[in-house]
mmJSON file of the N, C-alpha and C atoms, coordinates in Angstrom:
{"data_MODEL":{"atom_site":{
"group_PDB":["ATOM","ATOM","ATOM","ATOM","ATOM","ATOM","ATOM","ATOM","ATOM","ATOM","ATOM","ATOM","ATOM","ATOM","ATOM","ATOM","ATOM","ATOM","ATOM","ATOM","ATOM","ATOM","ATOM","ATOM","ATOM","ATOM","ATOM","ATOM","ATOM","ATOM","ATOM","ATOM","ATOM","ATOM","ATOM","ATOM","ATOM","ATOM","ATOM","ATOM","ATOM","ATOM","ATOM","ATOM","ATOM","ATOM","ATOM","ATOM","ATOM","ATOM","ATOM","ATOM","ATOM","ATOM","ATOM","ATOM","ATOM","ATOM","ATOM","ATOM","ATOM","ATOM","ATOM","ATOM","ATOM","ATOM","ATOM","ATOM","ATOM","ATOM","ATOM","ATOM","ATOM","ATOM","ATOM","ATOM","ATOM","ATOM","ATOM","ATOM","ATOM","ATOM","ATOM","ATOM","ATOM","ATOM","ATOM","ATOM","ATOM","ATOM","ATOM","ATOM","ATOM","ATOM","ATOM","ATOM","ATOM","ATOM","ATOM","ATOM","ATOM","ATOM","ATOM","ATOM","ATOM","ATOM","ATOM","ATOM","ATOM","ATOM","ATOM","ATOM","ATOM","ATOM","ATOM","ATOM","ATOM","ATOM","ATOM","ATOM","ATOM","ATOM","ATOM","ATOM","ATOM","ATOM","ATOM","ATOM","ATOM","ATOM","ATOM","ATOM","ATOM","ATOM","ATOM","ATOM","ATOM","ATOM","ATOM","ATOM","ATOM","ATOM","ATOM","ATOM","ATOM","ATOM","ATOM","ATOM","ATOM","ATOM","ATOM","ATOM","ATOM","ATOM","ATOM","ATOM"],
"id":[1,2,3,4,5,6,7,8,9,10,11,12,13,14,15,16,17,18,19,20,21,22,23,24,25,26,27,28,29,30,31,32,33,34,35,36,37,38,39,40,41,42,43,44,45,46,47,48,49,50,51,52,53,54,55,56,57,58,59,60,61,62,63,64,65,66,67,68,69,70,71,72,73,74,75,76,77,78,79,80,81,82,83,84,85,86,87,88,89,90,91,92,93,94,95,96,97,98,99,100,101,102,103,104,105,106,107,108,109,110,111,112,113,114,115,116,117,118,119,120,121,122,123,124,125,126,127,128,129,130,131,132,133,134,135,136,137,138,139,140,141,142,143,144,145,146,147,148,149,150,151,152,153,154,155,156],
"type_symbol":["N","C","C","N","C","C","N","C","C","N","C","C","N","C","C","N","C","C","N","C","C","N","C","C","N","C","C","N","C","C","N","C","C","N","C","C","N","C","C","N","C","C","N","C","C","N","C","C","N","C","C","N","C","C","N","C","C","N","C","C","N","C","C","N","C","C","N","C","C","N","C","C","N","C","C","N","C","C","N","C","C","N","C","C","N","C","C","N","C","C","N","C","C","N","C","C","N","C","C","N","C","C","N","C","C","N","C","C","N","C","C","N","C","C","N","C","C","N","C","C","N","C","C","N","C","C","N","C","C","N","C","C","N","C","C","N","C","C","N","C","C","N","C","C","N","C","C","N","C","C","N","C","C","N","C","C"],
"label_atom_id":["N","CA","C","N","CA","C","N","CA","C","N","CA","C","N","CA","C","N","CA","C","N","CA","C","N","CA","C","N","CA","C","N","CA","C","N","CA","C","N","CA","C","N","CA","C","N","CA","C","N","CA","C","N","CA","C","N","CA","C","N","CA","C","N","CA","C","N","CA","C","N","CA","C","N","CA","C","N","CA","C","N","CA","C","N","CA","C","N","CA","C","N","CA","C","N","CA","C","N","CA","C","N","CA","C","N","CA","C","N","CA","C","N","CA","C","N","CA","C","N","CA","C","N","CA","C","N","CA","C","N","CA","C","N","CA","C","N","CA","C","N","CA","C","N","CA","C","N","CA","C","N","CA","C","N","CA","C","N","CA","C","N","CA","C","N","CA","C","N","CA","C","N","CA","C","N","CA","C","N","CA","C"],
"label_alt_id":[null,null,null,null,null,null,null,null,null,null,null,null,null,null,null,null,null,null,null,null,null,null,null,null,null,null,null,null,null,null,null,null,null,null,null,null,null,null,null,null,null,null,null,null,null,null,null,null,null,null,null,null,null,null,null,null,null,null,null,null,null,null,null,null,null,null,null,null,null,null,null,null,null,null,null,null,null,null,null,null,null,null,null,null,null,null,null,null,null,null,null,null,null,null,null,null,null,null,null,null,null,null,null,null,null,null,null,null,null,null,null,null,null,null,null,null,null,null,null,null,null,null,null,null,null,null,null,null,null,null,null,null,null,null,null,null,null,null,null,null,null,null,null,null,null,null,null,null,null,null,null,null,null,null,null,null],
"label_comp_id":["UNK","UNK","UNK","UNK","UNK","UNK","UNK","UNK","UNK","UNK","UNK","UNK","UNK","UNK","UNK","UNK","UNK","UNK","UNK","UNK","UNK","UNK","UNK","UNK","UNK","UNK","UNK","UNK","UNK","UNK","UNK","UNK","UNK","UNK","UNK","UNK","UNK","UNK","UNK","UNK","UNK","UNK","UNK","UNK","UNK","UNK","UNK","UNK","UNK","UNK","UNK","UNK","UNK","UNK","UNK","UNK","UNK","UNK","UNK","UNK","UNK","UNK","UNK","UNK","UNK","UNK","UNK","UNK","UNK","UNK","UNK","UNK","UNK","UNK","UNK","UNK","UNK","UNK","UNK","UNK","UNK","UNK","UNK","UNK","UNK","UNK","UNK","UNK","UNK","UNK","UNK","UNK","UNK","UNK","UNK","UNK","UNK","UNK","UNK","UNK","UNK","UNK","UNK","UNK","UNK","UNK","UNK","UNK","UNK","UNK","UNK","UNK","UNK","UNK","UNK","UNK","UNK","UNK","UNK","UNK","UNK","UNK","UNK","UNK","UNK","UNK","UNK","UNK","UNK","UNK","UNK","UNK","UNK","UNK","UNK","UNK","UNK","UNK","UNK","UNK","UNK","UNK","UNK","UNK","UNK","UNK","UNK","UNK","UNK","UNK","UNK","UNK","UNK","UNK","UNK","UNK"],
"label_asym_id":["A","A","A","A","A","A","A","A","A","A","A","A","A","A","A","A","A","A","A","A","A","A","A","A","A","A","A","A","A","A","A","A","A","A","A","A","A","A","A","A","A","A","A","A","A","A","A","A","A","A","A","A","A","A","A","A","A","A","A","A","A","A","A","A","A","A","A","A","A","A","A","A","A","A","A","A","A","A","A","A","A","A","A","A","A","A","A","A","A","A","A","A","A","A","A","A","A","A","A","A","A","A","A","A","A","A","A","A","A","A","A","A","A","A","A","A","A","A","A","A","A","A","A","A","A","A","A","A","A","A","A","A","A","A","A","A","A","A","A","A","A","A","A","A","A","A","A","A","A","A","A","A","A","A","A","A"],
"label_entity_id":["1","1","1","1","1","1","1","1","1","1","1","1","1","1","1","1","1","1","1","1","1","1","1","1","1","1","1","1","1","1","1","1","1","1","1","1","1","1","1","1","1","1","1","1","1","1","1","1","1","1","1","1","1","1","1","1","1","1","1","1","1","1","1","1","1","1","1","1","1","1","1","1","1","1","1","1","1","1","1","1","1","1","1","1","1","1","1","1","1","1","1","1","1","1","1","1","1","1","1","1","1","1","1","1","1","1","1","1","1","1","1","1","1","1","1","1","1","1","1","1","1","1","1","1","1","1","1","1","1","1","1","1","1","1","1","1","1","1","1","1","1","1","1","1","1","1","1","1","1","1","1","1","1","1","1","1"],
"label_seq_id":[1,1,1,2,2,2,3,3,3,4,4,4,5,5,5,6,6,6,7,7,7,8,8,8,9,9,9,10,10,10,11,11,11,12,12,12,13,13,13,14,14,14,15,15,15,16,16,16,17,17,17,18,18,18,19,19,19,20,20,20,21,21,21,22,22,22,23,23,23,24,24,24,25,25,25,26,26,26,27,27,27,28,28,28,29,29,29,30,30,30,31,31,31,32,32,32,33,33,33,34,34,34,35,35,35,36,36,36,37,37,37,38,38,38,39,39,39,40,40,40,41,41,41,42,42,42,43,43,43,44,44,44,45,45,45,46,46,46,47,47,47,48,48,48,49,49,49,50,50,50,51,51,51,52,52,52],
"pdbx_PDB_ins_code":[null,null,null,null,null,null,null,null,null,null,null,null,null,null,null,null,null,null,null,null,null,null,null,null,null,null,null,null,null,null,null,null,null,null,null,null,null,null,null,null,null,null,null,null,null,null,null,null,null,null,null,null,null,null,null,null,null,null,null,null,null,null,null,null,null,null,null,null,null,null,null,null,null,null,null,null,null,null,null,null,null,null,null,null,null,null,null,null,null,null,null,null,null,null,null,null,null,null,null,null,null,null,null,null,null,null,null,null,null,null,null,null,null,null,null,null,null,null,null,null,null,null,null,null,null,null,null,null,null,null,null,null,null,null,null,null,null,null,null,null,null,null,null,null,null,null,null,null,null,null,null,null,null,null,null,null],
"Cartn_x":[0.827,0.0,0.871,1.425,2.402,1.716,0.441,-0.086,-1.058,-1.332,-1.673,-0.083,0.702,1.998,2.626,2.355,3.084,1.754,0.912,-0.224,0.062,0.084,0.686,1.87,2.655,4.464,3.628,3.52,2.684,2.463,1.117,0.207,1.15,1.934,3.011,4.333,4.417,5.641,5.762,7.135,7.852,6.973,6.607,6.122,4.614,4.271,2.853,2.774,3.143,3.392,3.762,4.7,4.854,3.764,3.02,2.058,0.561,0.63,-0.523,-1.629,-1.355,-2.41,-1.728,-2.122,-1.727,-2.556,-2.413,-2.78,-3.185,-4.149,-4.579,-5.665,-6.427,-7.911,-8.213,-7.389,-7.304,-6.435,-6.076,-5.337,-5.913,-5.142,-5.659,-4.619,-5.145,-4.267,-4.23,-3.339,-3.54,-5.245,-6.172,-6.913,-6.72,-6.155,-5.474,-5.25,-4.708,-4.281,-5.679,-6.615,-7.438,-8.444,-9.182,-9.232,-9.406,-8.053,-7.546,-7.147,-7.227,-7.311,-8.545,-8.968,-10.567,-10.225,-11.473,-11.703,-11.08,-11.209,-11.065,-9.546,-8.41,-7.022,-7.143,-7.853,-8.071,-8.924,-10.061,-10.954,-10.365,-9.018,-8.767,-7.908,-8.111,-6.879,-8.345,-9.629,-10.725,-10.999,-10.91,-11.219,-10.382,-9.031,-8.058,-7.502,-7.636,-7.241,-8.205,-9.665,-10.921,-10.916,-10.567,-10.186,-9.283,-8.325,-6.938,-7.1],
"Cartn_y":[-1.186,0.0,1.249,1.52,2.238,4.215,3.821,4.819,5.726,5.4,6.222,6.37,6.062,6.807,7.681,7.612,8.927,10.13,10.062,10.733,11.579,10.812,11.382,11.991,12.213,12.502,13.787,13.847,15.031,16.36,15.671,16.612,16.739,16.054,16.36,16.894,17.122,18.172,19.447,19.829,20.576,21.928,22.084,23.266,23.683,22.104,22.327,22.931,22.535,22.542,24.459,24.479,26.368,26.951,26.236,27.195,27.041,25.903,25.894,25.201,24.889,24.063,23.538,22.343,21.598,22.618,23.84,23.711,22.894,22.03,20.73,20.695,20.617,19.926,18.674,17.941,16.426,15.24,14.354,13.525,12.351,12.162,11.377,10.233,8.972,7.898,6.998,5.791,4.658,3.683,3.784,2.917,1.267,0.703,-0.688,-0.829,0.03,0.028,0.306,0.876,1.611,0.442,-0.459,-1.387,-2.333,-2.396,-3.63,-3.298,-2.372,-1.601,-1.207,-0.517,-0.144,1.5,1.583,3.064,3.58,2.871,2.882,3.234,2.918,4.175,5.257,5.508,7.173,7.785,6.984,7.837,8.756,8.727,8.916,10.438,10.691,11.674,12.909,11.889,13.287,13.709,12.917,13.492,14.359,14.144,14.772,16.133,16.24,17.422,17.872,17.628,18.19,19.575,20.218,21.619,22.233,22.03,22.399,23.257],
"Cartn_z":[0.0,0.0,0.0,-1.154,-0.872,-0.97,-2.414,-2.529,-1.155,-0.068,1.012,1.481,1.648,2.296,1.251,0.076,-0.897,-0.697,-0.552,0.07,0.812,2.125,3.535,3.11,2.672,2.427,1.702,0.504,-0.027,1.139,1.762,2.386,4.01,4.132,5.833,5.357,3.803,3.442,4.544,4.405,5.177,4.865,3.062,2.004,2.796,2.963,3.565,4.577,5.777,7.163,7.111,6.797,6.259,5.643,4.891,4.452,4.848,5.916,6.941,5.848,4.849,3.772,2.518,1.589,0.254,-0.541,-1.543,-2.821,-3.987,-3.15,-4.279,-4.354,-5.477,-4.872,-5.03,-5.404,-5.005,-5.608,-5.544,-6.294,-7.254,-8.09,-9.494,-8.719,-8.389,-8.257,-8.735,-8.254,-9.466,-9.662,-10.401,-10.234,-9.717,-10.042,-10.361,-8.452,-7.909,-6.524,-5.338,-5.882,-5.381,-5.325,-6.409,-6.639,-5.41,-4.997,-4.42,-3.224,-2.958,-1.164,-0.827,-1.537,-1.278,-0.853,-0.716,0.196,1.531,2.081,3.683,3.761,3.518,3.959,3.359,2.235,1.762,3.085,3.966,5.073,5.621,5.881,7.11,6.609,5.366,4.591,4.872,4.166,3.896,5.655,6.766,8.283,8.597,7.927,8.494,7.937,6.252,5.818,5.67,5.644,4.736,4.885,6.193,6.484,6.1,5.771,5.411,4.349],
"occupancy":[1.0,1.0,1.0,1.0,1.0,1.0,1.0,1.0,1.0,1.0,1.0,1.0,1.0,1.0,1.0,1.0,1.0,1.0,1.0,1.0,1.0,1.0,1.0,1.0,1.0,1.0,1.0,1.0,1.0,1.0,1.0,1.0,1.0,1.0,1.0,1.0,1.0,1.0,1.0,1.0,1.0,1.0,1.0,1.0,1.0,1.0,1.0,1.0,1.0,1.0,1.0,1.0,1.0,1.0,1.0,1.0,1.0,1.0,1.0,1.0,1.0,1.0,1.0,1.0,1.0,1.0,1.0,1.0,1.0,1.0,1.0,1.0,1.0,1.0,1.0,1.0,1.0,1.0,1.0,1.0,1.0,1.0,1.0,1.0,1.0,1.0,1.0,1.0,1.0,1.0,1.0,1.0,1.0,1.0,1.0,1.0,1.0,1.0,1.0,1.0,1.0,1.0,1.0,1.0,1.0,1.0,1.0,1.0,1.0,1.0,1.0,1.0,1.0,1.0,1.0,1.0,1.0,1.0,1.0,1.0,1.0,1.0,1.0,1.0,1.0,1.0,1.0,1.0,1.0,1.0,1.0,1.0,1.0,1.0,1.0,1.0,1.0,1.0,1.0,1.0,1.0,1.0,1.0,1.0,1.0,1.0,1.0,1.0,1.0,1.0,1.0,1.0,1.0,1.0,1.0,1.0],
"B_iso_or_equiv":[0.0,0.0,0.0,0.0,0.0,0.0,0.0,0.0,0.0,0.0,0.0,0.0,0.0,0.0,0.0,0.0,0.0,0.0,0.0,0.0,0.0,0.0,0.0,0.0,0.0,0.0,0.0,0.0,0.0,0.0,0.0,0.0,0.0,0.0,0.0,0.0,0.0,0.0,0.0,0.0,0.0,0.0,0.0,0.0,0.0,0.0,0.0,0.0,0.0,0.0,0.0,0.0,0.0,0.0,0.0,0.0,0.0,0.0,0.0,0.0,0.0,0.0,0.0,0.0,0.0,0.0,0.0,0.0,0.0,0.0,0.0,0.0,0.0,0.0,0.0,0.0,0.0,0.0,0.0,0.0,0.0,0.0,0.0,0.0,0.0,0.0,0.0,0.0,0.0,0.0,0.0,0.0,0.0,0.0,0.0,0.0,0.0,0.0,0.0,0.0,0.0,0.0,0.0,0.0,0.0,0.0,0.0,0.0,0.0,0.0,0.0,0.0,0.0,0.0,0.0,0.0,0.0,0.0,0.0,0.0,0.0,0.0,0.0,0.0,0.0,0.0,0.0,0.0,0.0,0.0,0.0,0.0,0.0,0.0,0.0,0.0,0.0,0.0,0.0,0.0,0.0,0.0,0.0,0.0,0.0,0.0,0.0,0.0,0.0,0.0,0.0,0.0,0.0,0.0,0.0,0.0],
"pdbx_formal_charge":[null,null,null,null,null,null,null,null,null,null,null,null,null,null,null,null,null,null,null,null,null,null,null,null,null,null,null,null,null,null,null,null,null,null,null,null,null,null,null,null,null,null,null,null,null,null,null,null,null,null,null,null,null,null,null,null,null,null,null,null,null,null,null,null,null,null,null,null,null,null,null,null,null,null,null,null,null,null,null,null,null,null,null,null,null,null,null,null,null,null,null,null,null,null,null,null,null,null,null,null,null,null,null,null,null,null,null,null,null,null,null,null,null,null,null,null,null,null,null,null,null,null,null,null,null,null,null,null,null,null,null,null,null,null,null,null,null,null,null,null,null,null,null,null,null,null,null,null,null,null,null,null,null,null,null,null],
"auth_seq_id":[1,1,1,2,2,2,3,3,3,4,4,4,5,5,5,6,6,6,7,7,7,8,8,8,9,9,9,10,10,10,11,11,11,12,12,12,13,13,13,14,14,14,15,15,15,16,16,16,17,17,17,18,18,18,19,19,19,20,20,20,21,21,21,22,22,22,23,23,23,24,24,24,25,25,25,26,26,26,27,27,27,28,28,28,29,29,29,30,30,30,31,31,31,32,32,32,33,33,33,34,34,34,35,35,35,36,36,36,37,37,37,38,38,38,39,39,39,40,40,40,41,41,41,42,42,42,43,43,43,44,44,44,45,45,45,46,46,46,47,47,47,48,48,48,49,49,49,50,50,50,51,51,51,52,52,52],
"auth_comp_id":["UNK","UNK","UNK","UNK","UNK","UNK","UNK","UNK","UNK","UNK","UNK","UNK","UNK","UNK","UNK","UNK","UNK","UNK","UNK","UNK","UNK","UNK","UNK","UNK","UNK","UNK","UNK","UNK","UNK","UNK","UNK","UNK","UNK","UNK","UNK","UNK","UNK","UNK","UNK","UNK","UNK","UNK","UNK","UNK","UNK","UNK","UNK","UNK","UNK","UNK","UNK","UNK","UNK","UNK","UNK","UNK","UNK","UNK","UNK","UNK","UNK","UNK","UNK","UNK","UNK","UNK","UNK","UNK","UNK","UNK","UNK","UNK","UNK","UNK","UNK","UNK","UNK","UNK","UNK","UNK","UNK","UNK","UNK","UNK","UNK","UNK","UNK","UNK","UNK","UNK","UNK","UNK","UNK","UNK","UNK","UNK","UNK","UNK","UNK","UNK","UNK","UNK","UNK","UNK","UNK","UNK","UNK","UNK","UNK","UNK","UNK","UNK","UNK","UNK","UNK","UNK","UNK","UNK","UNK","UNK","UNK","UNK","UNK","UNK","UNK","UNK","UNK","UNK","UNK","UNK","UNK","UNK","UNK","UNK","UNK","UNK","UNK","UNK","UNK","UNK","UNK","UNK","UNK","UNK","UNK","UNK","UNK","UNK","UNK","UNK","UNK","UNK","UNK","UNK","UNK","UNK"],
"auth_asym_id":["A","A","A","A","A","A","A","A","A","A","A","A","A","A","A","A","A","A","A","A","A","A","A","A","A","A","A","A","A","A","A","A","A","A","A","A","A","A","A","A","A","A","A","A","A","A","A","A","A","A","A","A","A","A","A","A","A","A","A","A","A","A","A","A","A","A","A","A","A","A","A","A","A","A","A","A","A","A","A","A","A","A","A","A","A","A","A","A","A","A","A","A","A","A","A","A","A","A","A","A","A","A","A","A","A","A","A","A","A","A","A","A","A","A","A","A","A","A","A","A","A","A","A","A","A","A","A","A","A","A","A","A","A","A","A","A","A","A","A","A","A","A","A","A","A","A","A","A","A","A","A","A","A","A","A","A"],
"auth_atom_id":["N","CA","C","N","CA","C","N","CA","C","N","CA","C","N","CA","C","N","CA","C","N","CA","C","N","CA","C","N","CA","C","N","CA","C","N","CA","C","N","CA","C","N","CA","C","N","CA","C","N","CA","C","N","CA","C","N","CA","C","N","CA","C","N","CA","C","N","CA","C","N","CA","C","N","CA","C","N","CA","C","N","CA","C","N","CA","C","N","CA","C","N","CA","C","N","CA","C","N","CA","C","N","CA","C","N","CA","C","N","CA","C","N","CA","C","N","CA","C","N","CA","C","N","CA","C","N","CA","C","N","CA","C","N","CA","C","N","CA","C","N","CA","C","N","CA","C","N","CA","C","N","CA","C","N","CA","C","N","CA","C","N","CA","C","N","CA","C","N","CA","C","N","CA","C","N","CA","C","N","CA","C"],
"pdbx_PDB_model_num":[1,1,1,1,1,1,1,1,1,1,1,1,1,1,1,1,1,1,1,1,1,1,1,1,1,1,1,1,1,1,1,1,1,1,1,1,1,1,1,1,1,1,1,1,1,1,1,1,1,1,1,1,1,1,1,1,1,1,1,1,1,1,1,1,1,1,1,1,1,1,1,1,1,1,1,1,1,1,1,1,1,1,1,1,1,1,1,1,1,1,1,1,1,1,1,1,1,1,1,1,1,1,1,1,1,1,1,1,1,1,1,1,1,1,1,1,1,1,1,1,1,1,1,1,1,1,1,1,1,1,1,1,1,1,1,1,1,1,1,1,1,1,1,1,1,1,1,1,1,1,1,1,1,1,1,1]
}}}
């Protein structure tokens, strides 16, 4: 599951953390991976940044 930890690395950048928010409105990831993990380790990205 490597795609929720390049996630996290993204949005807990040093860039971020300085600028108090990610300039993103969301990520395009691998289908194929998404698939086969499901939903549920992305939950925890929308509880946690949804404010940001």
């Amino acid at each position: 599951m490597l795609t929720p930890a390049a996630i996290t690395h993204i949005l807990e950048a040093a860039e971020a953390r300085l600028l108090g928010t990610v300039p993103i409105d969301g990520f395009i990831g691998p289908a194929h991976v998404s698939i086969i993990i499901g939903s549920k380790p992305y939950e925890a990205f929308a509880q946690t940044y949804q404010n940001r």
